[in-house]
C-alpha positions as CSV (number, residue, x, y, z in Angstrom):
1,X,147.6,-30.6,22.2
2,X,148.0,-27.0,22.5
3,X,146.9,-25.2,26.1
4,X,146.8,-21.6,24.7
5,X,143.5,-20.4,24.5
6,X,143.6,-17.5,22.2
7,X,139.5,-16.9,23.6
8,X,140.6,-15.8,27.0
9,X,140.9,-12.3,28.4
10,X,142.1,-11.9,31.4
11,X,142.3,-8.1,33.3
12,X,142.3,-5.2,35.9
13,X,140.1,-2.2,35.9
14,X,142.3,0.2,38.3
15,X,141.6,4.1,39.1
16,X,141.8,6.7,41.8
17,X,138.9,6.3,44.1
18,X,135.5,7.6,43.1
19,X,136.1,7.4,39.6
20,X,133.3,5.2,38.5
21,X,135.7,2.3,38.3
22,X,132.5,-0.5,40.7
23,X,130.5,0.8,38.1
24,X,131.9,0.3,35.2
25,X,133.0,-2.8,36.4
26,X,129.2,-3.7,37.2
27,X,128.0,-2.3,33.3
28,X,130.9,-4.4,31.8
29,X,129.3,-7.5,33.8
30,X,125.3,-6.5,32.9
31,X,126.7,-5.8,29.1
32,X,128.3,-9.4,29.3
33,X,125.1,-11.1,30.6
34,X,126.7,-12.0,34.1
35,X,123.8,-10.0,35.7
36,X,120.4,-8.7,34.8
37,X,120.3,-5.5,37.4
38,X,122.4,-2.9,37.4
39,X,122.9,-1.5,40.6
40,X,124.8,1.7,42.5
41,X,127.0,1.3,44.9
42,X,125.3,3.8,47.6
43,X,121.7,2.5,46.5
44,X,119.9,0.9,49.3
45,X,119.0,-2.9,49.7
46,X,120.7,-6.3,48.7
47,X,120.1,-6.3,44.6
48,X,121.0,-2.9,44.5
49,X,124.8,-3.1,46.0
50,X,127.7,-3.6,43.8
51,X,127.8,-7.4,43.6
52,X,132.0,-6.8,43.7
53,X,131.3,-5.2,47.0
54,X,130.7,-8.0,49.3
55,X,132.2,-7.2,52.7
56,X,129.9,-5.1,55.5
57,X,132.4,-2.6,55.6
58,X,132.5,-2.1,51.7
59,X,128.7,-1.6,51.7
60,X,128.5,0.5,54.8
61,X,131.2,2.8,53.0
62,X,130.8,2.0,49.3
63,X,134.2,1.5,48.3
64,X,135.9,-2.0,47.1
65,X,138.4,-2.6,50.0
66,X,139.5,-5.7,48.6
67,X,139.9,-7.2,45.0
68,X,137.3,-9.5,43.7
69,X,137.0,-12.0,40.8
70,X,134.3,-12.1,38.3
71,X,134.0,-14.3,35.1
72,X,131.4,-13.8,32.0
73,X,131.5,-14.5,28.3
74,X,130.4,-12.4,25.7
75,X,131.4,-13.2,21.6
76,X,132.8,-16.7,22.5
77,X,135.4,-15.2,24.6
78,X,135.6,-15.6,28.3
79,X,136.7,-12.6,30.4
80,X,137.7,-12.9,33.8
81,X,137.7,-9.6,35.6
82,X,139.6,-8.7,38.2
83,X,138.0,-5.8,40.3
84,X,140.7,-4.0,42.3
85,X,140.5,-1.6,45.1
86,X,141.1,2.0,44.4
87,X,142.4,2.9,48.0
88,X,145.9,3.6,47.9
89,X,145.7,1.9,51.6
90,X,144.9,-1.2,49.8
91,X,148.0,-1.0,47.0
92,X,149.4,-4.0,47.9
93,X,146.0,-6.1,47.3
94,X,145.9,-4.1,44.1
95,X,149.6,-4.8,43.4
96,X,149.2,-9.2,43.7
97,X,146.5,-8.7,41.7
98,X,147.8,-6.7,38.8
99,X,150.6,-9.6,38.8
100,X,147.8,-12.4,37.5
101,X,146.6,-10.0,34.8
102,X,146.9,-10.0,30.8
103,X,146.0,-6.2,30.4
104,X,143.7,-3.4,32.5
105,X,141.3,-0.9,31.9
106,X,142.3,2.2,33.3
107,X,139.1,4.5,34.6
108,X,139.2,8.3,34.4
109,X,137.5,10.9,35.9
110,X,136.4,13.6,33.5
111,X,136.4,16.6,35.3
112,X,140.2,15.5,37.4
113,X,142.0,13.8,34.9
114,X,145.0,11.8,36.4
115,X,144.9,11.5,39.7
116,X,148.0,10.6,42.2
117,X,146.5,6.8,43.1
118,X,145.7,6.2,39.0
119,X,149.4,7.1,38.7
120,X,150.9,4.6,40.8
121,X,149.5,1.8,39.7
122,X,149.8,2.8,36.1
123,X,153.3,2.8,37.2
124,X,152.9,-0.8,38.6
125,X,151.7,-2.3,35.2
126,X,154.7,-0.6,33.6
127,X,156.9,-2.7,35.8
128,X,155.2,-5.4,33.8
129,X,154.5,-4.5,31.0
130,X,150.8,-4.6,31.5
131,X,149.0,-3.2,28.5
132,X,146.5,-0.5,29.4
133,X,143.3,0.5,27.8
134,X,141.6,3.9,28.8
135,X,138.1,5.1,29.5
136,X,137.7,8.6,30.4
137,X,134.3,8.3,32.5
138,X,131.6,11.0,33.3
139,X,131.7,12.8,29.9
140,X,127.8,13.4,30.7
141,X,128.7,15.8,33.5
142,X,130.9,19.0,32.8
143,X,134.4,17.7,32.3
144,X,137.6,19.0,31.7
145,X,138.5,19.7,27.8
146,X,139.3,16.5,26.4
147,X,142.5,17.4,24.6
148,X,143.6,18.6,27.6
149,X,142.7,15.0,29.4
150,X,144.8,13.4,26.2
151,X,148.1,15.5,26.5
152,X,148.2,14.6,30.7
153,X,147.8,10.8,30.1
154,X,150.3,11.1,27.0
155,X,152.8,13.8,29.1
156,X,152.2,12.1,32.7
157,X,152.4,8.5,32.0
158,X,154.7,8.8,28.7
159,X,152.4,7.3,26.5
160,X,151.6,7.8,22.9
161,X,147.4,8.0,23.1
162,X,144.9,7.2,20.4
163,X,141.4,8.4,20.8
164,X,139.1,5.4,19.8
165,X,135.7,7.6,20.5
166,X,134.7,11.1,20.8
167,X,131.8,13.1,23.1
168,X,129.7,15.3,21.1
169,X,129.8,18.0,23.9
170,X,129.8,17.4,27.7
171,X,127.5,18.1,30.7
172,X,124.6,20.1,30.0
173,X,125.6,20.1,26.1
174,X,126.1,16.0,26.0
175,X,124.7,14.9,22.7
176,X,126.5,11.4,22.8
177,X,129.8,9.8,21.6
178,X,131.0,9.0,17.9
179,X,133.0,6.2,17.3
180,X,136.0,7.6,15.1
181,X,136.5,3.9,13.6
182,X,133.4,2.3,13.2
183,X,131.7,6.0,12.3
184,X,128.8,5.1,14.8
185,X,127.2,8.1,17.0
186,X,125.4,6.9,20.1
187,X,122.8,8.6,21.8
188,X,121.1,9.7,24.9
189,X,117.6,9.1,25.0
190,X,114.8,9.6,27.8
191,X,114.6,12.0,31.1
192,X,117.9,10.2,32.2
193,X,120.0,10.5,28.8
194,X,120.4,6.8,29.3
195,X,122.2,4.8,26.3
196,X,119.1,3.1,25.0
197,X,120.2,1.8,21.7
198,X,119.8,4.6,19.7
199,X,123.0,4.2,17.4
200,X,123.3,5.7,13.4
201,X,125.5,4.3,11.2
202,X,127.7,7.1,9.1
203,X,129.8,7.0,6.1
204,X,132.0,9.3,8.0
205,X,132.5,12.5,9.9
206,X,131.5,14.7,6.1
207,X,128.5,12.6,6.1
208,X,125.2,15.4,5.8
209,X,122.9,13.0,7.7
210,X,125.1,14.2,10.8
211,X,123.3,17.2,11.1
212,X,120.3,15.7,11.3
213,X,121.5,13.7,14.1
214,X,122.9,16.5,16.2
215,X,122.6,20.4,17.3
216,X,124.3,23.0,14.9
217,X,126.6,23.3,17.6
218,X,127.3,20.2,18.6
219,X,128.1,19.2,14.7
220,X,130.6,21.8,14.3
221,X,132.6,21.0,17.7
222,X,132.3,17.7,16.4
223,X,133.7,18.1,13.0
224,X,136.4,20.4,14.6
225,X,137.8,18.1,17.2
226,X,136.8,14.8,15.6
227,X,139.3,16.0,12.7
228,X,142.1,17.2,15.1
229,X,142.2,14.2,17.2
230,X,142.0,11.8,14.4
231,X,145.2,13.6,12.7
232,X,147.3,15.3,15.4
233,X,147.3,11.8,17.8
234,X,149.2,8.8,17.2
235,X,146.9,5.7,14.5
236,X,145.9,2.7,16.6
237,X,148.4,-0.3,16.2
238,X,147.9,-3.4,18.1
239,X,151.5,-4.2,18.4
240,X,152.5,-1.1,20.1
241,X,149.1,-1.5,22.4
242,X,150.2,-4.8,23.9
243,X,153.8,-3.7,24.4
244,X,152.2,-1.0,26.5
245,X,153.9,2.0,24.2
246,X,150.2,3.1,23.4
247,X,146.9,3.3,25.1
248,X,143.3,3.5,22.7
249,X,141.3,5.8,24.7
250,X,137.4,5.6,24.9
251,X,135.0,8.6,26.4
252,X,132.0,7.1,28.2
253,X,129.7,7.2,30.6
254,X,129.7,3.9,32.8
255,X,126.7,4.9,34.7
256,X,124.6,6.0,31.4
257,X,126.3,3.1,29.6
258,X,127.9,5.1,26.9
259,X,131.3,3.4,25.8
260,X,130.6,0.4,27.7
261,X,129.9,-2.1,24.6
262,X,132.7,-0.6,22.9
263,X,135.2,-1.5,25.7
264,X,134.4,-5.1,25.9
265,X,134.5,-5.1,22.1
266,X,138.3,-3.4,22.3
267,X,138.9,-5.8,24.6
268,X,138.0,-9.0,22.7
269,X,139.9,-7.7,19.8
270,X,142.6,-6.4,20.9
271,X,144.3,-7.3,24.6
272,X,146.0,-10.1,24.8
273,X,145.2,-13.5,24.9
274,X,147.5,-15.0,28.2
275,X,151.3,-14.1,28.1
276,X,154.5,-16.3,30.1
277,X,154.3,-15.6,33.2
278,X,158.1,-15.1,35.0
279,X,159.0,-17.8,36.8
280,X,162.4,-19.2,38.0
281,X,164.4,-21.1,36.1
282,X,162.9,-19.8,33.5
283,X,159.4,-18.0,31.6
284,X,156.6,-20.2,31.6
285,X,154.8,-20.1,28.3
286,X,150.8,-20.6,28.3
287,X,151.8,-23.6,25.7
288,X,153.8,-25.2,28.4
289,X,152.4,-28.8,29.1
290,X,152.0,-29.1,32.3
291,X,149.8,-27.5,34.8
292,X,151.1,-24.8,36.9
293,X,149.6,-21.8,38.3
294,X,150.5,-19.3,41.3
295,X,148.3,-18.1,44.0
296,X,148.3,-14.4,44.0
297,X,145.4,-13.8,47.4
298,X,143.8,-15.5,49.9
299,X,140.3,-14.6,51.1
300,X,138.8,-15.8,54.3
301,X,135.0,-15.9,55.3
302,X,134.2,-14.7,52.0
303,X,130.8,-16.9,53.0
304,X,131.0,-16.3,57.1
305,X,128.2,-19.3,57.8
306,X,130.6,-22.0,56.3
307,X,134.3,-20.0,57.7
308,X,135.7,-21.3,53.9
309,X,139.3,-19.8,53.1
310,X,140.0,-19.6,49.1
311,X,142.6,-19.4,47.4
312,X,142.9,-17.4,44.3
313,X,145.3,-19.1,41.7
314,X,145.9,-17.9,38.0
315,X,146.3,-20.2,35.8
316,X,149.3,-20.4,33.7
317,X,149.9,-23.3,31.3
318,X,148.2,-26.6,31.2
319,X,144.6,-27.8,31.4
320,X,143.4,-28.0,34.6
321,X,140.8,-30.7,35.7
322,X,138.9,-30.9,38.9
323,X,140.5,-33.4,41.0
324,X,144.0,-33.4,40.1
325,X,147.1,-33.5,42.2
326,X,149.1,-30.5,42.7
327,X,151.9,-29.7,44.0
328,X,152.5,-26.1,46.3
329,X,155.9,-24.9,46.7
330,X,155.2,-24.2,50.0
331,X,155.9,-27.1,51.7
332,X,156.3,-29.7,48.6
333,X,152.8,-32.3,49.6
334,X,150.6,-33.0,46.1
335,X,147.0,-31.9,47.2
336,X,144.3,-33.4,45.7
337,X,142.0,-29.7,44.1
338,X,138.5,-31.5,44.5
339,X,136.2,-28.2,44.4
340,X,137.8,-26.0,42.4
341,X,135.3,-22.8,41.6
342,X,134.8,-20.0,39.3
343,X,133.9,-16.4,40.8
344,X,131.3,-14.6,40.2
345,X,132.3,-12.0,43.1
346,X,131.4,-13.5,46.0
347,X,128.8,-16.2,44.2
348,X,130.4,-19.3,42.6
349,X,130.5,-22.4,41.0
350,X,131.9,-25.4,40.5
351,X,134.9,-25.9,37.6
352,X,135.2,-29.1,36.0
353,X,138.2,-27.7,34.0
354,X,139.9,-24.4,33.6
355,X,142.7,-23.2,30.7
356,X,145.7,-20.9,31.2
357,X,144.1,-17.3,32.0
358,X,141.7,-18.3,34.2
359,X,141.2,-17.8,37.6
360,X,139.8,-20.4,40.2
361,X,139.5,-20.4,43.6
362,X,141.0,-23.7,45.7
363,X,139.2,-24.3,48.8
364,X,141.6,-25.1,51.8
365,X,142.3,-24.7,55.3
366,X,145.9,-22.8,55.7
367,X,147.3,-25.1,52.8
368,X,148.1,-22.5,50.3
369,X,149.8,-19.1,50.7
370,X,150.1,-16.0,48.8
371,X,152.8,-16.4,46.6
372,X,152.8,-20.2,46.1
373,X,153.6,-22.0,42.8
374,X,150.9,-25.0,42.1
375,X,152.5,-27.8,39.3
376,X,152.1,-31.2,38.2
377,X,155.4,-32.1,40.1
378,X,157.6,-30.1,38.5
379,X,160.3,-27.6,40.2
380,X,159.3,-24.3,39.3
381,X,158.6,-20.6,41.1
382,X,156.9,-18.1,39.6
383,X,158.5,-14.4,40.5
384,X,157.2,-10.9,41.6
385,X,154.7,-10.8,45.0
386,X,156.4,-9.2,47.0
387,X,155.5,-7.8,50.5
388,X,156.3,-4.4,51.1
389,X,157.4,-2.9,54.8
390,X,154.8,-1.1,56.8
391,X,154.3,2.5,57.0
392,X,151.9,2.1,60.2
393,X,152.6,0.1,63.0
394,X,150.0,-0.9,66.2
395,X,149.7,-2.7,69.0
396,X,146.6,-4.9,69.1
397,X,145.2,-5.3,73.0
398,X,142.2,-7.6,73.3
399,X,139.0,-6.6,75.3
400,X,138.6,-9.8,76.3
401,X,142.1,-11.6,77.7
402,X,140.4,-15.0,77.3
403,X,140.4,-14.8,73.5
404,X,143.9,-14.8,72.9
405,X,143.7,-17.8,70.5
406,X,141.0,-16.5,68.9
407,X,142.6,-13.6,67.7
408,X,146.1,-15.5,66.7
409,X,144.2,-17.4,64.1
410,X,142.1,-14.3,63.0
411,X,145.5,-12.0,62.6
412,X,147.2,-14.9,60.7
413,X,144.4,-15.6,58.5
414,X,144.4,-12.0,57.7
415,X,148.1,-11.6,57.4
416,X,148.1,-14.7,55.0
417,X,145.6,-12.9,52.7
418,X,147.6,-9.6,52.7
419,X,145.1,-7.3,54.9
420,X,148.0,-6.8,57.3
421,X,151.2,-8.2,58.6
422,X,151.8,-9.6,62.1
423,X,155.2,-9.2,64.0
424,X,155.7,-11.5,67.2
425,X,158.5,-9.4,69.5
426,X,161.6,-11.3,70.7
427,X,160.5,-9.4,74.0
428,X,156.9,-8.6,75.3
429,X,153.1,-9.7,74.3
430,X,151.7,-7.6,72.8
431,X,151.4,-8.4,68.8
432,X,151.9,-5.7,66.2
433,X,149.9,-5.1,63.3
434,X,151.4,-3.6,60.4
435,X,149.5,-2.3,57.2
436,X,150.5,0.1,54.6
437,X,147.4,2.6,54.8
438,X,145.3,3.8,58.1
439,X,142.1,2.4,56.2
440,X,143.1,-1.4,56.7
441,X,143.1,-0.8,60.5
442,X,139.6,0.4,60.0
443,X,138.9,-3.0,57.8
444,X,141.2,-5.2,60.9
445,X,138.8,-4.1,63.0
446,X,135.4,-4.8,61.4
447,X,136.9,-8.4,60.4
448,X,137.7,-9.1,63.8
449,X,134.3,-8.6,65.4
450,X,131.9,-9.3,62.1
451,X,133.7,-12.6,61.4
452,X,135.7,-13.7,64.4
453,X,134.0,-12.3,66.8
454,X,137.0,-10.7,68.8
455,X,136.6,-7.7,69.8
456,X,140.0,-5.3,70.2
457,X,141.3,-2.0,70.4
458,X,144.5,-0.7,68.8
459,X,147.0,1.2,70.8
460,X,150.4,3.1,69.7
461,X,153.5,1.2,69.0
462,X,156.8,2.5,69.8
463,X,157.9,1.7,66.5
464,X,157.3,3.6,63.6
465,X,158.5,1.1,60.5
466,X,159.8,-2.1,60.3
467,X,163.1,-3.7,57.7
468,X,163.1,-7.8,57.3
469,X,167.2,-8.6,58.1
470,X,169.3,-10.8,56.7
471,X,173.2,-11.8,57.0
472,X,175.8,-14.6,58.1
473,X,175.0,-16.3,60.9
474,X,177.2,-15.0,63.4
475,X,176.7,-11.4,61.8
476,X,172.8,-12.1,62.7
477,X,173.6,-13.7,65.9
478,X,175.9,-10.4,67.3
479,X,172.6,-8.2,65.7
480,X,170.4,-10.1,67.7
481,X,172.0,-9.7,70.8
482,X,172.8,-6.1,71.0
483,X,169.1,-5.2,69.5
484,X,167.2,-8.1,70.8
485,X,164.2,-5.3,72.0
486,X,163.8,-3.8,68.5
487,X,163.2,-7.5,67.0
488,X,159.9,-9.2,66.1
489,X,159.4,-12.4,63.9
490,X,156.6,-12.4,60.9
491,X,154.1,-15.3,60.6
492,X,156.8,-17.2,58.5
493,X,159.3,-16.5,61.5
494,X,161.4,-14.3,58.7
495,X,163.6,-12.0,61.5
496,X,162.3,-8.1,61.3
497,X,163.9,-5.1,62.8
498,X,161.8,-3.0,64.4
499,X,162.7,1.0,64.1
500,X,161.6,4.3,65.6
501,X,162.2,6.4,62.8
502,X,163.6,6.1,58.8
503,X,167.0,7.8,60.4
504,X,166.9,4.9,63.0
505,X,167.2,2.4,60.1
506,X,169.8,4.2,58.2
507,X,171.9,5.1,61.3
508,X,171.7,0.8,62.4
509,X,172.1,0.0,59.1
510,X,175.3,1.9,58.7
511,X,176.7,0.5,62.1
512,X,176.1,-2.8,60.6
513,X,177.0,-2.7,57.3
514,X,177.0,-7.0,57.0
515,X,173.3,-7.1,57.6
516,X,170.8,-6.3,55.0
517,X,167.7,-4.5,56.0
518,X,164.9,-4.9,53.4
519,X,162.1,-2.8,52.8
520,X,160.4,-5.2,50.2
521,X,160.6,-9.6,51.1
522,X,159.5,-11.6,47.9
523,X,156.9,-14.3,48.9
């Protein structure tokens, strides 16, 4: 029996912040039946909050600070979506997850075009070949030329681009979008030039109804740009798509809900179904027999009254039953998976059996870590979490001295889900906290008193970054005992070397050249 399931879409929606990517992730999920109420993420009250956006930081602020899971069908296919935090503090959340994806929407802003955070993690799905699909958002407000939004993505990223759709003007002179395949024009209706399901079918772009349909104006723009974007961009080909050579790009308005239907469409038809997944000794193909799966994030508290700590695992070959035995990598003990669920952000239910693609959430109480391999018995690893060094580093002093073990089990919780790292010094008592952006501390923080009730203050550290070492033993053992102050253990009591400065690492690391001082540590 074959375990590929040709029905499954698994992927990312990643953007700069404030691009609209919560709400077009909340218009894909109302268009796919998940929900019945669209809401805005700064919108008062509890049905109007983007259900991705679960935390009481995110809704105090209105950003997604960590990534979130969400599974709906729509045409017999099942799409699990993985919402991702736009932050660049929170790029190493985003990162894990882009590993445990098939293919990703990337979400641009009309009037900015490419912006430095879109950038990087476009970069991260080259480094897997993720294929991307693009929707240039806000086309109902005044925008930036869209030619001119074509040539960046196809100059900055190296991609060739194929415009799917096209807006019949912009802002003030938004008369709706034209699909340039299909030959459908959809638009605006009402006083808030919603998408209401006023579509017309054309024979094609010289068809005379069209002026019917729009302004003088508008038609001639249309005819104009329609024609030069249809012959002076690359034709669609599905091959090159889901090599990642090509991106079909879509104009929309995920607020008004133009473009939406026609992204979830692209997506059934064209992303891939799931693809082998590296692993060590070798690829694991979604055929494979067995179950295996990896678990890319750990989330704590996601419900506070029941303090329940998930695990997020992708599933990569096999069919998976509730109940079954699995084995972790971690420390080599089958675990029975009794309550397996199925997200719908922070909502669930239970999953009597899942297929390679899917993602499903294994209860457990420090059990399984971040990069963990899950199988039937068998010895594999799958490759490519890493952890990345710190660019910030704090103390963490407790208000309260009593709650000491309190806040040991709330900064490894949060280490093992990725929010931070925690470094132990050889010498000294006082913890440090390391994170990648200054926004996590603000998140640290919240956690700590909302769901741990610990409340503590963060202080300078004397360091400034911080290298994971490595070497012979007696190499390690001379290291240790000239620089025994500048060393700290991880949670996994890997050895780190503390530093005050990016010279101070190259100047030790050059006095030491039989130590290796890593700025990445694969999980």
């Amino acid at each position: 029996m074959t375990t590929n399931r040709p029905d499954r879409r698994t992927f990312a929606i990643i953007s700069h912040p404030d691009a609209g990517k919560t709400t077009l992730t909340e218009k894909l999920l109302l268009f796919g039946g998940a929900i019945h109420l669209a809401g805005e993420v700064k919108a008062r009250g509890q049905n109007r909050r983007a259900r991705s956006d679960w935390m009481k930081i995110e809704q105090q602020r209105g950003i997604s600070v960590t990534s979130s899971v969400m599974t709906f069908e729509r045409d017999g296919i099942t799409f699990n979506l993985l919402d991702t935090p736009g932050h660049e503090d929170f790029s190493e959340d985003t990162y894990r997850t882009l590993t445990a994806v098939d293919s990703a929407v990337m979400v641009i802003d009309a009037a900015k075009g490419i912006e430095p955070q879109t950038r990087k993690l476009f970069e991260v799905c080259r480094l897997r070949s993720v294929p991307i699909i693009t929707f240039v958002n806000k086309v109902d407000r005044e925008g930036r030329e869209c030619f001119a939004l074509l040539d960046e993505i196809a100059d900055m990223l190296a991609l060739d681009v194929c415009p799917m759709s096209w807006p019949v003007g912009m802002g003030g002179q938004f008369e709706g979008v034209y699909d340039l395949h299909a030959n459908v024009l959809r638009q605006p209706t009402g006083d808030s030039r919603m998408f209401e399901g006023k579509l017309t079918q054309f024979t094609g772009l010289d068809d005379p109804r069209l002026a019917e349909a729009v302004s003088a104006e508008g038609l001639a723009r249309l005819h104009e740009e329609a024609e030069l974007a249809l012959h002076g961009y690359a034709a669609f080909d599905v091959e090159a798509y889901r090599h990642g050579d090509l991106t079909p790009v879509f104009f929309g308005s995920a607020l008004k809900e133009f473009g939406v239907a026609e992204l979830i469409a692209a997506l059934g038809r064209y992303a891939p179904p799931p693809r082998p997944q590296p692993a060590e000794p070798a690829a694991i193909s979604p055929d494979h027999d067995n179950v295996t799966g990896f678990i890319f994030k750990v989330q704590a508290n996601m419900d506070p009254q029941h303090r329940d700590r998930i695990a997020f695992m992708r599933l990569c070959s096999g069919k998976f039953r509730r109940g079954m035995k699995l084995t972790p990598t971690g420390h080599g003990k089958p675990i029975a998976v009794h309550s397996p669920i199925l997200f719908f952000a922070q909502d669930r239910e239970l999953a009597e059996e899942a297929w390679p693609g899917d993602i499903i959430g294994i209860p457990n109480h420090g059990t399984l870590r971040v990069g963990d391999t899950l199988t039937e018995g068998e010895s594999i690893r799958f490759t490519g979490l890493p952890n990345f060094a710190p660019e910030i580093l704090r103390r963490v002093v407790l208000v309260d001295p009593t709650k000491t073990k309190q806040l040991r089990k709330a900064l490894d919780d949060m280490a093992e889900e990725g929010v931070t790292q925690v470094f132990y010094p050889e010498i000294g008592s006082n913890w440090i906290i390391g994170v990648v952006g200054q926004l996590q501390l603000d998140v640290l923080l919240s956690r700590l008193d909302a769901e741990y009730k610990v409340a503590a203050k963060l202080e300078p550290s004397p360091w400034d970054t911080a290298r994971w070492i490595s070497g012979d033993e007696a190499a390690m053992k001379a290291f240790a005992n000239i620089n025994q102050s500048a060393l700290a253990k991880d949670r996994d009591g890997n050895l780190v070397f503390m530093a005050k400065s990016a010279w101070e690492v190259g100047y030790v690391q050059d006095r030491n050249p039989d130590i290796r001082f890593n700025a990445t540590r694969e999980r």
